[in-house]
C-alpha positions as CSV (number, residue, x, y, z in Angstrom):
1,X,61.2,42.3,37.3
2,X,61.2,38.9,35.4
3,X,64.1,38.2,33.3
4,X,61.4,36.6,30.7
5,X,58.1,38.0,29.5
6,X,55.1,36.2,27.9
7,X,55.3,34.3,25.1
8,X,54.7,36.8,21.9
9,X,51.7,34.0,20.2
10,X,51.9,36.7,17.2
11,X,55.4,36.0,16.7
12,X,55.3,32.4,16.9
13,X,51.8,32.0,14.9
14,X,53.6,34.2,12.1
15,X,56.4,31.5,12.2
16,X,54.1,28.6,12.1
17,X,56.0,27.6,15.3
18,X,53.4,25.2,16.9
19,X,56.0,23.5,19.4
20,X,56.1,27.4,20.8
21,X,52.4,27.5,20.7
22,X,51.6,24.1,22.3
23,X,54.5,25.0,25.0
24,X,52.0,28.6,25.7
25,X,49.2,26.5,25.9
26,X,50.2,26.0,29.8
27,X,51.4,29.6,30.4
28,X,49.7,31.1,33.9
29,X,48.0,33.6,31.5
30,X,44.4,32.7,30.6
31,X,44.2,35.3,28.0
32,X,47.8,34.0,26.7
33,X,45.9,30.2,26.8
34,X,43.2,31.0,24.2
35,X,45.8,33.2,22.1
36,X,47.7,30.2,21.8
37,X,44.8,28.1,20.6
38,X,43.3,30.2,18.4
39,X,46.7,30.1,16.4
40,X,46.9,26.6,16.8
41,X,43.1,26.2,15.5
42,X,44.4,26.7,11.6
43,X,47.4,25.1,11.8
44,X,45.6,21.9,12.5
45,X,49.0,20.2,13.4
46,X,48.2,16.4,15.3
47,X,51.0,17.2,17.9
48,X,48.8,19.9,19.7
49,X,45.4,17.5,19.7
50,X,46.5,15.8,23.6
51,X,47.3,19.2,24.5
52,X,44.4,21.0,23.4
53,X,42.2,18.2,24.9
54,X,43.9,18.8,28.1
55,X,43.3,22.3,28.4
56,X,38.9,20.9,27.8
57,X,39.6,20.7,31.8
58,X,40.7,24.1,31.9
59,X,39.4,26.2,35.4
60,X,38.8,29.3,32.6
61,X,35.7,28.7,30.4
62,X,37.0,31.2,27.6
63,X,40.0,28.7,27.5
64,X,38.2,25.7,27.3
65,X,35.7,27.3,24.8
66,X,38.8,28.3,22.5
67,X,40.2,24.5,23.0
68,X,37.0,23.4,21.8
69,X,37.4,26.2,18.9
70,X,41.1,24.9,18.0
71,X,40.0,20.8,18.2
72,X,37.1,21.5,15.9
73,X,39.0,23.8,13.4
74,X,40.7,20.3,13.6
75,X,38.4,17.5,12.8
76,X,39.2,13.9,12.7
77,X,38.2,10.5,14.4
78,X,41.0,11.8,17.4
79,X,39.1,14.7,18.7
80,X,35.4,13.1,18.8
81,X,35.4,12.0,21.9
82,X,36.7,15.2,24.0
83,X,34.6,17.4,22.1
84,X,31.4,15.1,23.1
85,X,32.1,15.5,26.5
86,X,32.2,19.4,26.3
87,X,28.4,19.4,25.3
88,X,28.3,18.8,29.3
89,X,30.3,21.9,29.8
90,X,29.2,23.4,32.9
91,X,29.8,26.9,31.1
92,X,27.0,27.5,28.4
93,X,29.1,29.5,26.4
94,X,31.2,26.3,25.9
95,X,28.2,23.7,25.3
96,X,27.1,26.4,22.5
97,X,30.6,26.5,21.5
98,X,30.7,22.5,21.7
99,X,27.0,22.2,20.0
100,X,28.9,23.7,16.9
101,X,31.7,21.8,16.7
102,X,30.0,18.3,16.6
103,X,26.4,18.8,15.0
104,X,27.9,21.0,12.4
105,X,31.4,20.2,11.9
106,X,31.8,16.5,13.2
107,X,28.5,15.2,11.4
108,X,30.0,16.7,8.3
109,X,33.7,15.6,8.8
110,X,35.2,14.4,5.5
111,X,36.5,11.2,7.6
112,X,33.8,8.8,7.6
113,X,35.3,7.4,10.8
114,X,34.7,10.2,12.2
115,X,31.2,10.6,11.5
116,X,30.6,7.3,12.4
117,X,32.1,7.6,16.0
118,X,30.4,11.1,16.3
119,X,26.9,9.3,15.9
120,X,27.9,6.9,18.0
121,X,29.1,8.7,20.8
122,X,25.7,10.7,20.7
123,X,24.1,8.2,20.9
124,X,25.3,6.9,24.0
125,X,24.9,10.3,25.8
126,X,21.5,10.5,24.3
127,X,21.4,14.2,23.7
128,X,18.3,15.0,22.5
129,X,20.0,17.8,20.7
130,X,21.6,15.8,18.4
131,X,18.2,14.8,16.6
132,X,18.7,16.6,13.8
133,X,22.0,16.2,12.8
134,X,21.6,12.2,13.5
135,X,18.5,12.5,11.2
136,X,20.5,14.2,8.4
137,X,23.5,11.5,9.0
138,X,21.0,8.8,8.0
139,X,21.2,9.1,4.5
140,X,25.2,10.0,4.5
141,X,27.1,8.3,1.9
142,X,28.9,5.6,3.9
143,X,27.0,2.7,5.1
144,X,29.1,2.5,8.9
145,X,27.9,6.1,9.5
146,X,24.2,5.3,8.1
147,X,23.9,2.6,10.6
148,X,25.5,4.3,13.9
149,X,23.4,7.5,13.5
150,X,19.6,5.1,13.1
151,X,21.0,3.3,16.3
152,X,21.6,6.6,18.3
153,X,18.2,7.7,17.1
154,X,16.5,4.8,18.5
155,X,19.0,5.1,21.8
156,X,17.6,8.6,21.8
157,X,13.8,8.0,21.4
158,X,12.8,11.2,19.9
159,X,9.8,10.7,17.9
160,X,11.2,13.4,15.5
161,X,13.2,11.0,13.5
162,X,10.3,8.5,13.0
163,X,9.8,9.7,9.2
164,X,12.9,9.8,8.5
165,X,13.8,6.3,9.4
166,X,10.4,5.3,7.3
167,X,11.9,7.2,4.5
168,X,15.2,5.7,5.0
169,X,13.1,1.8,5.1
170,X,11.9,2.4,1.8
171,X,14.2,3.8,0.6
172,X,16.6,1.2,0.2
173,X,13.8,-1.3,-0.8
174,X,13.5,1.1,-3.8
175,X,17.1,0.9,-4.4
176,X,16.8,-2.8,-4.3
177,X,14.1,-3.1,-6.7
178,X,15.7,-0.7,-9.3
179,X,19.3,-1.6,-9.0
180,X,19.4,-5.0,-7.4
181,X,21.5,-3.5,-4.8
182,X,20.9,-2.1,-1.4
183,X,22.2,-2.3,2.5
184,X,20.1,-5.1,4.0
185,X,21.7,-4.1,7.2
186,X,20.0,-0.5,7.1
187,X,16.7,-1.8,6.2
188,X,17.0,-3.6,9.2
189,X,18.3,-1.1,11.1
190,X,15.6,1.4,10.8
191,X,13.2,-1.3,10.7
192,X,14.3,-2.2,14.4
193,X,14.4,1.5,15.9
194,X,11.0,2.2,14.2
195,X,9.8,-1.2,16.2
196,X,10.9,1.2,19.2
197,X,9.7,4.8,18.1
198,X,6.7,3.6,16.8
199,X,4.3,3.8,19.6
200,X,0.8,5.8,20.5
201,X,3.1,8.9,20.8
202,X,3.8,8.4,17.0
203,X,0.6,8.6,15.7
204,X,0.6,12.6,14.9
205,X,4.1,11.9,12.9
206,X,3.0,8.7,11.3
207,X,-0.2,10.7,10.3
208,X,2.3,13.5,8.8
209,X,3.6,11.5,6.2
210,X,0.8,9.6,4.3
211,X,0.8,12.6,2.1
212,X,4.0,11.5,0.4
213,X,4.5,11.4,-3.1
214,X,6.8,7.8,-2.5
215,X,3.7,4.5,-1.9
216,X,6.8,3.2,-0.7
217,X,6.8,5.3,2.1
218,X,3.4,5.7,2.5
219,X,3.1,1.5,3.0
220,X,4.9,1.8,5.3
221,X,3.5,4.7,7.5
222,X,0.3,2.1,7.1
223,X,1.3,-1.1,8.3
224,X,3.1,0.8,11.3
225,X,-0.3,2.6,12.3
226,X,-1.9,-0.9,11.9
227,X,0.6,-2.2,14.1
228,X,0.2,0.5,16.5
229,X,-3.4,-1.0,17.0
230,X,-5.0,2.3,19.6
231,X,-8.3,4.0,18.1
232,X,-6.3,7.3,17.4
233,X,-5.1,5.1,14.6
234,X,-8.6,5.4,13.1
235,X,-8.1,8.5,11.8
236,X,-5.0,8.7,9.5
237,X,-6.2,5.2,8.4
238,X,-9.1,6.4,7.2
239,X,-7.5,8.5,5.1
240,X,-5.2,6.5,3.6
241,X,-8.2,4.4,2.3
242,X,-8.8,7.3,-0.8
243,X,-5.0,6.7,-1.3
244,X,-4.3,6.2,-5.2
245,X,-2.1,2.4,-4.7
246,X,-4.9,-0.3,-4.5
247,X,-2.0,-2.4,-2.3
248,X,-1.7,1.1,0.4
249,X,-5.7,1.5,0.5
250,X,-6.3,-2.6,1.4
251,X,-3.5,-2.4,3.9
252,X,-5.6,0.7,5.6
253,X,-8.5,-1.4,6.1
254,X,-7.4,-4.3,7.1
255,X,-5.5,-2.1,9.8
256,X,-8.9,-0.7,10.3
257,X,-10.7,-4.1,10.7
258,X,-7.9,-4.9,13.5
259,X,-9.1,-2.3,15.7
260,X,-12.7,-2.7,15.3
261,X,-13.6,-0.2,13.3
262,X,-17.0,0.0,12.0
263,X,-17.7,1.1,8.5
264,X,-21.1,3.3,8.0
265,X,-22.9,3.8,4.6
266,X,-21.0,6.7,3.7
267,X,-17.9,7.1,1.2
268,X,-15.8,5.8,3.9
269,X,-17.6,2.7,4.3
270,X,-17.7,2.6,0.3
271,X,-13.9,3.1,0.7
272,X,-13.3,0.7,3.1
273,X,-15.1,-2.5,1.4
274,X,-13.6,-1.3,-1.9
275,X,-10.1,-1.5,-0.7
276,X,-11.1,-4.8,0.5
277,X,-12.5,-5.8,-3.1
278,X,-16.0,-6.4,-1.3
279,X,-17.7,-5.2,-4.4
280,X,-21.5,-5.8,-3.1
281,X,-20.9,-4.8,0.6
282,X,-19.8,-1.4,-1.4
283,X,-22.5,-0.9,-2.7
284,X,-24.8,-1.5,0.1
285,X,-23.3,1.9,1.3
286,X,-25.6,3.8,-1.3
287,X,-24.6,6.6,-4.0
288,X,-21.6,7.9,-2.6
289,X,-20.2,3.7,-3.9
290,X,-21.5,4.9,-7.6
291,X,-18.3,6.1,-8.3
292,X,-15.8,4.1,-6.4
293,X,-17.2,1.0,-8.3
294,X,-17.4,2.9,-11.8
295,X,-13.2,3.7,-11.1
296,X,-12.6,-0.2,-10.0
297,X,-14.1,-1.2,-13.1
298,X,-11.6,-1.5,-15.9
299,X,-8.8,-2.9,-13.6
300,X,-11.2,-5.5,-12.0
301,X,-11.0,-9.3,-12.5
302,X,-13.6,-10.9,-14.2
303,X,-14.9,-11.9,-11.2
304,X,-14.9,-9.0,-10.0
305,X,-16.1,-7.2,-12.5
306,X,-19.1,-9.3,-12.4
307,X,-19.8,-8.3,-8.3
308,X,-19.2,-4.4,-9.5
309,X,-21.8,-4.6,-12.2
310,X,-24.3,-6.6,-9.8
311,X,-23.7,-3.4,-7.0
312,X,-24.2,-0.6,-9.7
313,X,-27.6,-2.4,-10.8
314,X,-28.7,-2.4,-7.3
315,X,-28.0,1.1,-7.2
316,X,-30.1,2.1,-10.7
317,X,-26.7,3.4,-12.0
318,X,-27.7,4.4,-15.3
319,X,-24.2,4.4,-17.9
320,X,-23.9,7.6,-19.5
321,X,-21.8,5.7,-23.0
322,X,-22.0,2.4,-24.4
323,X,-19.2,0.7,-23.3
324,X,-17.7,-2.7,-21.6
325,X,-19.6,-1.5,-17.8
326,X,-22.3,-0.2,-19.6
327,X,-22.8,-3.5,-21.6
328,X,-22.2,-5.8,-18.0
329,X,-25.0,-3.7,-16.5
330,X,-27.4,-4.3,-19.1
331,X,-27.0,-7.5,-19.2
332,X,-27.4,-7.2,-15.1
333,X,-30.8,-5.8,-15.9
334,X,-31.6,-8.3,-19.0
335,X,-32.0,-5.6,-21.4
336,X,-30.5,-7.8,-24.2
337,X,-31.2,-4.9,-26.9
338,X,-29.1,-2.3,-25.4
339,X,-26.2,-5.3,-24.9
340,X,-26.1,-6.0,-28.3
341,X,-26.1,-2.8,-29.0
342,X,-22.9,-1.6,-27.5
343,X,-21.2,-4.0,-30.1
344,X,-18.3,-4.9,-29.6
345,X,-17.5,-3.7,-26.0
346,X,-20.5,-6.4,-25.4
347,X,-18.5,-9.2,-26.0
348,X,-16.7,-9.6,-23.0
349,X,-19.6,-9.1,-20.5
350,X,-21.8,-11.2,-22.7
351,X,-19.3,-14.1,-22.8
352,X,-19.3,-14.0,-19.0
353,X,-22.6,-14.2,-18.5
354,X,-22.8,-17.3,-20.6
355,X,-20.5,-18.6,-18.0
356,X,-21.4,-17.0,-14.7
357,X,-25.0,-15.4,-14.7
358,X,-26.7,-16.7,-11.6
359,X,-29.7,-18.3,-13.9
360,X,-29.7,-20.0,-16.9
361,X,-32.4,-18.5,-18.6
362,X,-29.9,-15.3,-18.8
363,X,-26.9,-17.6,-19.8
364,X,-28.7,-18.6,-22.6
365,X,-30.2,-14.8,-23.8
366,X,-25.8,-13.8,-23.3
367,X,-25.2,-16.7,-25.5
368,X,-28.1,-15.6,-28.2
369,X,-26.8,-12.0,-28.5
370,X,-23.3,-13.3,-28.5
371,X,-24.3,-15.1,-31.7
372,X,-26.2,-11.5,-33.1
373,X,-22.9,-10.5,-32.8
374,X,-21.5,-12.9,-34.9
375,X,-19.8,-14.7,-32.4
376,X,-19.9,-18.5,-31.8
377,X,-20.0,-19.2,-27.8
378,X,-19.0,-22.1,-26.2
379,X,-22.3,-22.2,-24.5
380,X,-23.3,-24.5,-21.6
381,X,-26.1,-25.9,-23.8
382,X,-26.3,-27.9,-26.7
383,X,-28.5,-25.7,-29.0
384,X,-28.7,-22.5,-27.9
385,X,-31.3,-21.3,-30.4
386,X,-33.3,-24.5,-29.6
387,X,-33.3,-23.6,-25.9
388,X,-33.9,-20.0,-26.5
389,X,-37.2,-20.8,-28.5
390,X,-38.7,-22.9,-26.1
391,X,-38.1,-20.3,-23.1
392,X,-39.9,-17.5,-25.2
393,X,-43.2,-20.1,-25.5
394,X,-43.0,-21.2,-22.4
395,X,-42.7,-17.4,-21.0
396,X,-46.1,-17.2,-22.9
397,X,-48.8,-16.0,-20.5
398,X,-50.4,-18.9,-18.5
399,X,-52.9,-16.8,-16.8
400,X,-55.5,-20.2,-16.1
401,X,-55.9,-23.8,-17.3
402,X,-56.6,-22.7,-20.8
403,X,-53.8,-20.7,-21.4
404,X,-51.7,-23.1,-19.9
405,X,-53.4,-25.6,-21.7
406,X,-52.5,-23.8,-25.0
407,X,-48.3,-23.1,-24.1
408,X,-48.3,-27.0,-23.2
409,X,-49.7,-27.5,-27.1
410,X,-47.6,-25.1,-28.2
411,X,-44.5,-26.9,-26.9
412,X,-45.5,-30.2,-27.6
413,X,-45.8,-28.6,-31.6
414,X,-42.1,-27.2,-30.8
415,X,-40.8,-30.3,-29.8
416,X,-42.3,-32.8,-32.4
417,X,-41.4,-30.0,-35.2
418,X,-38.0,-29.8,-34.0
419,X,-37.9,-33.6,-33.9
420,X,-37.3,-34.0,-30.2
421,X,-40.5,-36.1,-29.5
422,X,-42.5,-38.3,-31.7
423,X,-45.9,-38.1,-30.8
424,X,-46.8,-40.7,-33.5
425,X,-45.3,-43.3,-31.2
426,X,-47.1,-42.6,-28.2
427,X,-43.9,-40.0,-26.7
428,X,-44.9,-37.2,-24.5
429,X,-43.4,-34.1,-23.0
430,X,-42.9,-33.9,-19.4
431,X,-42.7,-30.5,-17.7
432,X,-40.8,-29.1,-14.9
433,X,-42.6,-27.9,-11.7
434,X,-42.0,-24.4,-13.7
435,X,-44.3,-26.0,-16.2
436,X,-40.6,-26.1,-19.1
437,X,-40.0,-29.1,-20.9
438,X,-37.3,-31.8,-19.2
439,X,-38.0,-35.0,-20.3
440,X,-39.7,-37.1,-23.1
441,X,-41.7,-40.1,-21.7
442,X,-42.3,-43.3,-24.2
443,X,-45.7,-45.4,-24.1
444,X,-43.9,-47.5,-22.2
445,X,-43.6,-44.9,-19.2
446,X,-39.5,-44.2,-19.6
447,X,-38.2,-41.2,-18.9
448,X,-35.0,-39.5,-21.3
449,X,-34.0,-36.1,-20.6
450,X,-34.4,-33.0,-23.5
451,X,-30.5,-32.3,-23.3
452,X,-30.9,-30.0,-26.8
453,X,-33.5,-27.9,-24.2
454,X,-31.4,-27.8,-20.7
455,X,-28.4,-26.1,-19.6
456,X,-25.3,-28.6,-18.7
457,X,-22.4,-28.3,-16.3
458,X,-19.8,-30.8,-16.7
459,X,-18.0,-31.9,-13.4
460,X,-15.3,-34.2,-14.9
461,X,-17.0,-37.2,-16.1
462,X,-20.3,-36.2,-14.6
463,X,-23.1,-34.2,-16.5
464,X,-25.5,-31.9,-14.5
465,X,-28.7,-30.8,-16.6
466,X,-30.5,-27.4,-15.5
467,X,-34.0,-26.3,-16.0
468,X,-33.7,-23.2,-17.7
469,X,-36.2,-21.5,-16.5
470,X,-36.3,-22.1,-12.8
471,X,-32.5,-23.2,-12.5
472,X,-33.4,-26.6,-10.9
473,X,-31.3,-29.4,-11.2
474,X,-32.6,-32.1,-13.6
475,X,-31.2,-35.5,-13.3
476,X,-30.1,-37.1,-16.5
C-alpha cells in the first residue's frame, strides 16, 4: 500500500495553494489532472499558464479540454496562441471547448493585446469559423485590433464580412467629415480586403446592402458593383438608380453604362438618363419620365431646368398650379398669357428665355412679358417694344402678292413712323428671305442694318445681328 495518496485538490483549492495545484497537474490520475485545473481556472495565477499549456498535449481529451477551460478562465496576450492551436484539437469536445474560449472570451479580452494577437492568429489559420467574431472585432475600440481582424477577414475570404468591411469604409469617412478625425489606416485597410472579397461571388451581398439608411454605405456598395463589371451587376444597379442621393443614382448608371447596359423607354430608362442629367433623352422614354422630370425640377440648374421644361412640353405635360415649371412650360409652348399670368413665379423662366430660347422671336415675346410684369430686362435687343411690333405685322397673313404687298406697306409705315427710314429721301426697307425688315437702303444703293428691329449677341468686341423671325444671322 503506498505510503502517499492522491493529492486532496479540495484541500488545496480551499487554501488557494496553486504551487500544490500546478504540482497535481502531472499526477498519473487523469481525473486528478482536470481537478487540478478546474481549481486553477479561478485562481487565474500566471505561474500555472506554462503548465496548463503543457497539459494542451495531454493523451486524455477531458484533460486537455479542462486546460483549455483553466487558460481561458485566464485570458491575456500569454494564452492566445495555445488556445489557437486547440481549435485543431483532434477531440471535438475540445475544439468546441476551444471555439469558446477564443471567439467568445479572447475576441472580448479586456487586453487589447490580446484581441489584437487573437485576430491575428486567426487569421493565419484561416478558420472560417472565426468570421463572425472577426466581423464583430472590426469596429472594437482600439485601432491595432480594428486593423488585425479586417486583415484576417481578407486572409479568410469569406464573403460574409464584405458589408461589414463597407460599413466599416464609410464609416470612418463619416467620422472624418464630422469630427475631422478618423484612422486613415482602416479606411485603407477595408478598402484593400474589399479589393479582394469583392468579386462575382459578392454580388448577392453587395446587393443586400443598398437598402441602407447610411448613402455613405450605399456609395460604396455602388462603385464596388461598378467595379465588379459581370451582367449580374445589372440588377442591384438598377435599383440603386430610384435611390434618393442624386450622387448614388449617377454612380449607378455610369456603372451601368460600363457594362453595356441598354436603357428601354420605361421608368428605368427614365431613371437611368435622369441620374445622368440627360434631361431630353428622359423624356424620349414617354410618361413614366413625367414625374422624374417634374421631381428634378426645383433642384435643377438653369440649364437644366431649361432641357426639363423642353422634355415635359414634348410630352404635353399639362401643370396642374401656376408655378416656376408651370411658367417655363408655357413659355416652352409660347403661351405668353398664361406666363404672365403665373406672376411672379414667371420671372425667372421668362428671364431665361430672354437669354436662352432657341429663337429670337420667343426671346423677345420673354422680354415683353417680363416688362408686363414690371420688370426691365436686359434684353439682347435694343428696343424690345420696337422689335415686338414689327414681328406682330410682319406675322400678318401674307396669303398672295396682295397681302404681302400690303404687310410690306404696313412696315414701311412702321418704320418711317418710328423714324427708322426716311422715305422722303429716297430710303427703303429691305427684307429678309423671311420677308422681316434688316436693313434700310439710301438712293444711293447703301445698305445700314435696323439694329432697333434685330436681336444682337455680343462676342467681345464683335456684334452679331439676328433676324427675328427666322433666326438668321444678319451681317452688320
Amino acid at each position: 500500500m503506498p505510503l502517499f495518496g492522491p493529492p486532496n485538490i479540495a484541500a488545496l483549492e480551499a487554501k488557494r495553494d496553486t504551487q500544490g495545484l500546478i504540482k497535481a497537474l502531472s499526477y498519473k490520475d487523469a481525473v486528478i489532472r482536470i481537478a487540478a485545473a478546474d481549481a486553477l481556472a479561478p485562481l487565474r495565477d500566471p505561474l500555472a499558464v506554462e503548465p496548463l499549456v503543457a497539459l494542451l498535449r495531454d493523451d486524455n481529451p477531458g484533460v486537455r479540454r479542462a486546460a483549455v477551460s483553466a487558460l481561458s478562465a485566464r485570458g491575456g496576450f500569454r494564452v492566445v496562441e495555445p488556445l489557437v492551436a486547440s481549435l485543431a484539437d483532434v477531440d471535438p469536445d475540445v475544439r468546441m471547448t476551444a471555439s469558446t474560449a477564443v471567439y467568445r472570451r479572447l475576441m472580448t479580452d479586456p487586453d487589447q493585446d490580446a484581441r489584437r494577437a487573437t485576430s491575428v492568429a486567426l487569421g493565419k489559420i484561416r478558420d472560417p469559423n472565426a468570421v463572425e467574431p472577426l466581423i464583430k472585432a472590426v469596429m472594437d475600440a482600439d485601432e491595432g485590433v480594428r486593423l488585425a481582424a479586417i486583415r484576417a477577414l481578407q486572409s479568410i475570404g469569406d464573403i460574409r464580412a464584405v458589408m461589414p468591411l463597407v460599413v466599416v469604409q464609410a464609416h470612418e469617412q463619416v467620422r472624418q467629415r464630422a469630427t475631422g478625425r478618423s484612422s486613415l489606416a482602416v479606411e485603407r485597410a477595408a478598402s484593400s480586403a474589399l479589393d479582394v472579397l469583392c468579386g462575382p461571388a459578392s454580388v448577392d451581398a453587395l446587393e443586400s446592402g443598398i437598402g441602407h439608411e447610411d448613402a455613405d454605405v450605399r456609395e460604396i456598395i455602388v462603385r464596388r458593383l461598378s467595379k465588379i463589371g459581370v451582367p449580374e451587376v445589372a440588377r442591384p444597379l438598377e435599383a440603386v438608380l430610384s435611390d434618393r442621393d442624386p450622387v448614388i443614382r449617377r454612380s449607378a448608371a455610369r456603372g451601368l453604362s460600363d457594362i453595356g447596359w441598354q436603357p428601354t423607354s420605361s421608368e428605368k430608362g427614365a431613371q437611368y438618363w435622369a441620374a445622368l442629367r440627360e434631361w431630353r433623352r428622359c423624356a424620349e422614354c414617354g410618361p413614366a419620365a413625367i414625374p422624374i422630370l417634374v421631381a428634378a425640377f426645383d433642384a435643377a440648374d438653369a440649364p437644366a431646368r431649361t432641357d426639363i421644361v423642353a422634355g415635359l412640353a414634348t410630352l404635353d405635360w399639362e401643370p396642374e398650379a401656376p408655378d416656376t415649371l408651370a411658367a417655363g412650360i408655357w413659355a416652352a409652348r409660347g403661351q405668353w398669357d398664361k406666363v404672365v399670368g403665373a406672376g411672379e413665379a414667371a420671372i425667372g423662366p421668362l428671364s431665361l428665355a430672354v437669354k436662352e430660347a432657341p429663337h429670337w422671336r420667343d426671346r423677345a415675346a420673354a422680354a415683353k412679358a417680363l416688362a408686363g410684369l414690371g420688370q426691365q430686362p436686359d434684353a439682347p435687343f435694343e428696343n424690345v417694344e420696337l422689335t415686338s411690333q414689327a414681328l406682330a405685322l410682319f406675322e400678318s397673313p401674307a396669303e398672295n402678292e396682295a397681302a404681302a404687298a400690303d404687310r410690306k406697306a404696313a412696315l414701311d409705315a412702321f418704320a418711317a413712323e418710328q423714324g427708322l427710314l426716311k422715305p422722303e429721301d429716297g430710303e427703303s426697307l429691305e427684307l429678309c428671305e423671311c420677308g422681316y425688315p434688316i436693313s434700310r437702303v439710301n438712293s444711293a444703293g447703301e445698305r445700314s442694318p435696323l439694329t432697333a428691329l434685330l436681336g444682337r449677341e455680343i462676342d467681345g468686341s464683335t456684334t452679331h445681328y439676328f433676324c427675328p423671325a427666322c433666326d438668321t444671322i444678319r451681317p452688320a
